[in-house]
C-alpha positions in Angstrom: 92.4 75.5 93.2 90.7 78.6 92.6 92.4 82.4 93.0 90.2 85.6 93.3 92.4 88.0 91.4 90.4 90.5 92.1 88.6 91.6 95.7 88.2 94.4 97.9 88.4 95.5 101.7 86.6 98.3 103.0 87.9 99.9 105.8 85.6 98.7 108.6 85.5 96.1 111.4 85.2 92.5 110.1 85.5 93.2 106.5 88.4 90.4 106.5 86.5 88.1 108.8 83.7 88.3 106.0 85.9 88.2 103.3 87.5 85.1 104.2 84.4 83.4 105.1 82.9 83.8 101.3 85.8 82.9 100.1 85.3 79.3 102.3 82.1 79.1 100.9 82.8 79.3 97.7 86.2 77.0 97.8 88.5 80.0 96.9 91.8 79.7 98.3 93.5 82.8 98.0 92.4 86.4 96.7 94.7 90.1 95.8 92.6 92.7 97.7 92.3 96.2 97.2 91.0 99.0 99.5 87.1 99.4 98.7 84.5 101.8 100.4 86.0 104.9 99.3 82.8 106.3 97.9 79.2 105.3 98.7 78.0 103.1 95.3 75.6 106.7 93.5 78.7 108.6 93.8 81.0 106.0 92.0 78.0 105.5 89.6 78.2 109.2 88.4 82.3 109.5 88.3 82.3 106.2 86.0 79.9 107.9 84.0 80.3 111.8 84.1 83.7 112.1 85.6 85.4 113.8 89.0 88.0 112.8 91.5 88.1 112.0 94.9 90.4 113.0 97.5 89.3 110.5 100.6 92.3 109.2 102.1 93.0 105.3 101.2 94.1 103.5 104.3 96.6 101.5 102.1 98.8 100.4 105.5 95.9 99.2 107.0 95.1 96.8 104.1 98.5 95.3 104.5 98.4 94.8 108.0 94.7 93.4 107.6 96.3 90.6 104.5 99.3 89.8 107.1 97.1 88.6 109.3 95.6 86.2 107.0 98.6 83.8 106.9 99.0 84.4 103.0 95.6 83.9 102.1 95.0 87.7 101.1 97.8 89.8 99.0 97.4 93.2 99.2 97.6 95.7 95.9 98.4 99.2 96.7 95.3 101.3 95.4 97.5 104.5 94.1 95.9 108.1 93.2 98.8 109.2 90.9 98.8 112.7 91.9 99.3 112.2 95.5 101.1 108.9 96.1 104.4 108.6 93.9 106.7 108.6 96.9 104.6 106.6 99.0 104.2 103.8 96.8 107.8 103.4 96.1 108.9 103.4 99.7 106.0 101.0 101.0 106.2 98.6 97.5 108.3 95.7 99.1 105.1 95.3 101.3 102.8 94.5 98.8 101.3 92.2 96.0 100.8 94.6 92.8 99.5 98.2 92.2 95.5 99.4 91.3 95.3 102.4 89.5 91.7 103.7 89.4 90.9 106.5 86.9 87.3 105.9 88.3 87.7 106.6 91.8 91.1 109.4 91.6 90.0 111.2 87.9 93.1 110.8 86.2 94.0 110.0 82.7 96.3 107.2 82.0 99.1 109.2 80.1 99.6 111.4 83.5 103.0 111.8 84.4 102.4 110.5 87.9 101.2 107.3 86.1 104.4 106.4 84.6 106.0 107.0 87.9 103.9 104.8 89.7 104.4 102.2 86.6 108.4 102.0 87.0 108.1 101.2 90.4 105.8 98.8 89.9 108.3 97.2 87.1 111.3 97.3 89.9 108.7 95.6 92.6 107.7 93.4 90.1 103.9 94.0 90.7 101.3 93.3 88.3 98.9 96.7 87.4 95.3 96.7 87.8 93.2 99.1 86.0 89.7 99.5 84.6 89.1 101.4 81.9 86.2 103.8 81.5 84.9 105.6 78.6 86.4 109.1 78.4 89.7 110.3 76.8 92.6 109.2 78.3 90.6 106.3 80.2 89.9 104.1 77.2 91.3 100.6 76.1 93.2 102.6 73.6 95.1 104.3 76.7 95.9 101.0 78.4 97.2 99.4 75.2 99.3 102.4 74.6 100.9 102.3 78.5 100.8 98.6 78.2 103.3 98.9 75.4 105.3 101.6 76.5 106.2 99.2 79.4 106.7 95.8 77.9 108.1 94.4 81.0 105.0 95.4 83.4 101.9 93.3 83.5 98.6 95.0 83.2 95.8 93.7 84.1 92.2 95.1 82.1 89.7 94.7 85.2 86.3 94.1 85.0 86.8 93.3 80.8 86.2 97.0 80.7 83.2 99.1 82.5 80.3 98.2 80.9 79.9 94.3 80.9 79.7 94.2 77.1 83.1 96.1 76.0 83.9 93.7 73.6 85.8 96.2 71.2 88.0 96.7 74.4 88.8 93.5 74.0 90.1 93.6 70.2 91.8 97.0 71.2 94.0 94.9 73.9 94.4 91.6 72.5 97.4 92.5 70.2 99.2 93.8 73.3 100.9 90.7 75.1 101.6 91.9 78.4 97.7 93.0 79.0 95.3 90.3 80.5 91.7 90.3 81.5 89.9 89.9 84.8 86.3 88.7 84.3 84.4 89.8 87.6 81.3 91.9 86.5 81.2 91.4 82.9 79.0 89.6 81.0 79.4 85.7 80.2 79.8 86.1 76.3 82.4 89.3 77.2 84.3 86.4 79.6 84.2 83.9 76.4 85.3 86.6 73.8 88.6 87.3 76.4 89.3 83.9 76.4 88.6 83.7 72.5 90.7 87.0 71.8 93.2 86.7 74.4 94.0 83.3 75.4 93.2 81.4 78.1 96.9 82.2 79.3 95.8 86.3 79.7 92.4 85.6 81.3 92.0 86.2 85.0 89.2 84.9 87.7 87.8 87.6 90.0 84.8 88.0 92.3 84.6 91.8 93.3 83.7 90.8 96.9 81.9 92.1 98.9 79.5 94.1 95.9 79.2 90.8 93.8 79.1 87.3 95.6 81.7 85.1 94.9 78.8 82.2 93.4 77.8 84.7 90.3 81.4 84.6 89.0 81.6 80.9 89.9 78.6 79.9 87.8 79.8 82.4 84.8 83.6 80.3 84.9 81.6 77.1 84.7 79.3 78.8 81.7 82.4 78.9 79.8 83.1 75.7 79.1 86.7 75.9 79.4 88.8 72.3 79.4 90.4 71.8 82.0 93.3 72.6 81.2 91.8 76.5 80.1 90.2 76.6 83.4 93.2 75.4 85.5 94.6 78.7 83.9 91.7 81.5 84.5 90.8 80.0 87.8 94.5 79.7 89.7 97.7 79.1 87.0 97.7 82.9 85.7 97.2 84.6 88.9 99.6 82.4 90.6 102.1 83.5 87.5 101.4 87.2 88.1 101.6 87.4 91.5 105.1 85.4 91.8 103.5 82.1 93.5 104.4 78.8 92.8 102.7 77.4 89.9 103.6 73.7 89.6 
């Protein structure tokens, strides 16, 4: 069984219909979605890199109502700017799979007190929170670490291994921190071994980033690892399942 931790919707006719169809063709059974398309791909380029915010409204309803038709095959995460959608997050929680907090997209720094907020209601849904890190103060590995362990009970989830593909001292800065994992979709193949090697197969997660990376790239870079199958069971299905409340056995 294979689980995408880590997909996205944009908000446009057919997007599930597509989804779901990669995720056929590639043998993935089940994937936690997020709202995609908010920028066009320069823009998002230059906020990773340089910085800024944006304020384009995330259609976070229409994601859940997009996954409910799916017969369980898509969980939604709530995609949260933490200046704007406290209150709406904690009255809409019960209706979804876990929380994505984007410092890339929103321009906010992890130690924000609309961050915390957003974290305790994740804790009382009992959602896992996705982030990636970037490069700049209050964005960095250090930052998650340091949220990660002023919330023992919350599980974070390091996206992408970090920005760059090749943030392997990301890696060391969250392996200490128990309740941080990693999701592999974008990084490079010896980042996706050191995460297993650092963290344990146990906090390593499988992800595609459909629709901007196919589903077959991250395929091929799982099988690159060379995980036993017991290690694989884990990254590809067992830890997702664990994080998102799903049967396991």
């Amino acid at each position: 069984m294979i689980v995408d931790f880590h997909a996205r919707l944009a908000p446009r006719p057919g997007a599930s219909e597509a989804l779901l169809a990669a995720m056929d063709g590639a043998g993935i059974a089940r994937a936690a979605v997020a709202p995609g398309g908010l920028l066009d791909l320069d823009r998002l380029a230059d906020q990773i890199t340089d910085g800024g915010r944006s304020d384009a409204p995330v259609d976070n309803d229409a994601l859940r109502e997009a996954c409910a038709a799916t017969g369980g095959r898509l969980l939604p995460f709530f995609l949260a700017d933490p200046r704007a959608d406290v209150e709406r997050y904690r009255a809409v929680a019960a209706g979804f799979r876990g929380l994505e907090l984007s410092p890339a997209v929103h321009g906010f720094r992890l130690d924000e007190p609309g961050v915390a907020d957003l974290v305790n209601t994740a804790r009382s849904a009992g959602h896992p929170v996705y982030v990636v890190t970037l490069g700049r103060p209050g964005t960095r590995p250090a930052d998650l670490a340091r949220l990660a362990r002023a919330n023992p009970g919350v599980a974070f989830v390091s996206g992408h291994c970090g920005h760059t593909g090749l943030d392997t001292s990301g890696l060391t800065t969250i392996a200490p921190v128990p309740n941080i994992h990693a999701e592999l979709s974008g990084c490079l193949t010896v980042t996706a071994r050191l995460a297993v090697r650092r963290l344990g197969a146990d906090r390593v997660l499988f992800g595609t980033e459909h629709p901007l990376q196919h589903p077959a790239v991250e395929l091929a870079k799982l099988a690159a690892l060379d995980l036993t199958p017991a290690e694989r069971r884990q990254v590809a299905a067992g830890n997702a399942l664990r994080l998102l409340g799903e049967d396991v056995s």
